[in-house]
C-alpha positions, 0 to 999 in steps of 0.5 A: 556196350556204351560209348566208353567202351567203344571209344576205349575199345578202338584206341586199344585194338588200333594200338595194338594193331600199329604196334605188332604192323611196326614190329613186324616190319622191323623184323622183316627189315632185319631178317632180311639183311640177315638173309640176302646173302643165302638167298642170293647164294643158293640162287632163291627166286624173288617170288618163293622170297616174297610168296613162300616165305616173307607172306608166310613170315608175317602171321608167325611173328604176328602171333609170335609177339602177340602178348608182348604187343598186347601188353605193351600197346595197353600201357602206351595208350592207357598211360596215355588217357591217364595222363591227359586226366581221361580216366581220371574224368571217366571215374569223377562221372561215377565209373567205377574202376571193375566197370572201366576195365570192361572194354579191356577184357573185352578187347583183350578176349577178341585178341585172344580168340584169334590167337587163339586160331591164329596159332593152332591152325592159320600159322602152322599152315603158313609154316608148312610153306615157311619152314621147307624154304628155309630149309631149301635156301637158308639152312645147310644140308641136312643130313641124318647122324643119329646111329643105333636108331630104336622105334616102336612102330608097333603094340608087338613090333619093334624097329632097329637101324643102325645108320639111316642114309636120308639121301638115298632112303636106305636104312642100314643094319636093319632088324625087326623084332615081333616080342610078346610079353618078355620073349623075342617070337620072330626077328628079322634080320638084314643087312639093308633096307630102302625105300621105294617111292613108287609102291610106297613100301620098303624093300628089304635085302638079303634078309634073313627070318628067325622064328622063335617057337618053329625054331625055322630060319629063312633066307631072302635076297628081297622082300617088299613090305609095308611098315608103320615107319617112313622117310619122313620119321628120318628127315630134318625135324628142326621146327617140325612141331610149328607146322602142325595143326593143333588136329595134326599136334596131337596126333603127332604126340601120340605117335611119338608116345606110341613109338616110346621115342625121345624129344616128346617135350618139345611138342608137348610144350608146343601144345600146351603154348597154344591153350596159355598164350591166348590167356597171357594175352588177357592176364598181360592186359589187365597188368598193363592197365593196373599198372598205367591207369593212374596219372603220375607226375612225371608223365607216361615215361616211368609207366612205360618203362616199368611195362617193359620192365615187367614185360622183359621179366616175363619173357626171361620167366617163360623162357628159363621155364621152357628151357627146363621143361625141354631138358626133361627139368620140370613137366612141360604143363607146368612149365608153359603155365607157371608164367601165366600163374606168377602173373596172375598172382601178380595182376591179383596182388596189384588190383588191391594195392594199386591206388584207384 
């Protein structure tokens, strides 16, 4: 690199790094006035605040607004040089506008790597810590309602709970059913089922055993047992996909595929989010330099405006795409890229109409 890019390079990661540290900072601001009361209610410790949730809350939101901040930090300080005739210099010196736009695939490539990394495993990390004390001292009780609970919890085996008491452990109504093909071979049947958390197993009271082909019944008043099925799979699943690792995301996925159970979107749209965020981070650079290179004669005022213009549409693009994907509308995949698809085109169509 020369020292143009050097020079462009450091004003453009400086920017950008300023802008996600101010925004940040008025989030923690915010979220904190929005939370004193809950903490001092539930009686939170000063250091859990600190340590557990106000440490871990910092790179969520970092990497959260990362592509807005990207965008909005390029047209800031490339409105900035065009204003103060810099680029305008810089291509009179026989820079052509595909050579000045290196620096910002550069930058915006760095930014993308470590969102990259930052979102499939840095965050979730930090959300393993972060989510579990808001669930302790900001959100209410959990408690699970769900009735008439089917899981596949094998390639033959199928579980049945009619109530789940996730206080206790105790699972109520329970059935197990081994079924080949389109026959029922051996169900289980019992009136409750709890969870043992010294043995990690489940015992099963008063149970009573039918086998299709001996055409035997047995009856038990306990049996322990170890099933492909846990307390977990019953506990609160509010912001579960955001403390996986993407290692831990797909693994996840496939479970919840195996078991045939609903709400796989949301984790499909979360695995899909962190391959398309790192490229809308380098499609939103190379739109917010096209559209504030040139130097225009009411100042930098009308370019940042339309940035976030622009910014705000694809915001209000992702999130009604999202929200489709999630009610089952349109397949999670095309849902997370069809943001970064429209913009592409956009970021295409604005290079050969934009005047250089």
């Amino acid at each position: 690199m020369k020292i143009l890019d050097y020079y462009i390079l450091k004003k453009f990661l400086k920017t950008y790094v300023f802008a996600v540290f101010i925004i940040v900072l008025i989030v923690m601001v915010i979220d904190y006035t929005e939370k004193i009361d809950d903490f001092i209610r539930k009686e939170a410790p000063l250091k859990e605040i600190l340590f557990d949730y106000y440490l871990n809350f910092i790179p969520y939101w970092a990497s959260y607004i990362s592509p807005l901040m990207v965008f909005i930090a390029t047209v800031f300080f490339t409105a900035n040089l065009a204003a103060k005739t810099e680029i305008i210099a810089i291509l009179s010196s026989g820079v052509s506008f595909t050579r000045l736009m290196r620096p910002y695939l550069i930058g915006s490539g760095i930014l993308a790597v470590g969102t990259f990394f930052m979102i499939g495993w840095v965050v979730p990390n930090a959300n393993k810590i972060r989510v579990p004390f808001e669930h302790k001292y900001i959100n209410n009780t959990y408690y699970f309602d769900k009735r008439d609970v089917h899981i596949k919890i094998g390639p033959e085996t199928y579980a049945y709970l009619e109530t789940y008491d996730n206080t206790t452990n105790t699972g109520y109504r329970f059935s197990l059913e081994r079924i080949v093909g389109t026959e029922i071979q051996q169900k289980l049947m019992s009136d409750r089922i709890t969870w043992d958390s010294t043995s990690k197993k489940w015992t099963i009271h008063d149970y009573r055993i039918r086998t299709t082909g001996a055409t035997s019944l047995q009856f038990g008043t306990k049996i322990d047992t170890t099933l492909n099925l846990f307390p977990k799979d019953f506990e609160n699943k509010h912001l579960l996909h955001e403390t996986f690792t993407l290692p831990e995301l797909n693994r996840h996925i496939d479970l919840v595929q195996s078991r045939g159970a609903d709400g796989i979107e949301v984790f499909q749209i979360e695995k899909y989010l962190r391959f398309a965020n790192p490229f809308s981070v380098m499609i939103l650079t190379i739109i917010g330099f096209l559209v504030s290179a040139r130097k225009a004669r009411g100042g930098v005022g009308f370019q940042i405006a339309l940035g976030f213009s622009l910014a705000f549409i694809y915001i209000l693009f992702f999130m009604m795409s999202k929200g489709i994907a999630e009610g089952g509308g349109m397949p999670p995949l095309l849902a997370v890229w069809l943001p970064n698809i429209v913009f592409s085109a956009v970021g295409v169509g604005l290079y050969y109409t934009i005047p250089r």
